[in-house]
N, C-alpha and C positions, 0 to 999 in steps of 0.2 A: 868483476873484471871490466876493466874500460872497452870502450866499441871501438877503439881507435886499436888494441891489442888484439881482440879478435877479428875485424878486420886483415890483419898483416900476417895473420896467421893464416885465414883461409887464402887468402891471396897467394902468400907462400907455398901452400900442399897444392893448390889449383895451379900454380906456374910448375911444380914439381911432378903433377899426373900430364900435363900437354907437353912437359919434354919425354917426360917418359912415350906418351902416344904417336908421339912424334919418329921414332924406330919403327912402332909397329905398322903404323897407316901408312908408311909412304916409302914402301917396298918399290922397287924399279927402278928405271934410270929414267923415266918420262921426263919432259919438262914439267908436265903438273906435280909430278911427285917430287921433283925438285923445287917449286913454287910454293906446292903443300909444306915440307919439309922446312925452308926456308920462314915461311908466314908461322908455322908452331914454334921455331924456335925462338924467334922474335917478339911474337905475343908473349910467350913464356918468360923470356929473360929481362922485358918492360915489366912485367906482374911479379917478378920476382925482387926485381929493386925497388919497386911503390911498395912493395911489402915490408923489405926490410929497411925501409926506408918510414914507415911507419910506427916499426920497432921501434928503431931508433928513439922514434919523437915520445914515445909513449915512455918507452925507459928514461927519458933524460928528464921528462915532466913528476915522472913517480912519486919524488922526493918530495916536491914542493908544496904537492895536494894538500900532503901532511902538516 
């Protein structure tokens, strides 16, 4: 397996547990729990496009290796 696929993959379930953490940890109406809330979902959803975004390049390359 190429490090460019498992890369995009860890990246993807790591973006996928901090939005999931993201309901649990930041219960309230606080400003921080809104700050927290905000800053997970963010992190998450940048992590989750480099990721699939890495798919991408690895699937489009696949062919050519060959």
């Amino acid at each position: 397996m190429s490090r460019k696929l498992i890369s995009a993959t860890i990246l993807i379930v790591i973006a996928e547990v901090l939005s999931l953490s993201r309901i649990y940890f930041t219960e309230g109406t606080s400003n921080f729990s809104e700050f927290t809330s905000g800053l997970l979902l963010g992190i998450s959803v940048a992590m989750e496009i480099v990721g699939v975004i890495l798919l991408f390049i690895c699937i489009s390359q696949y062919g050519k290796k060959k």
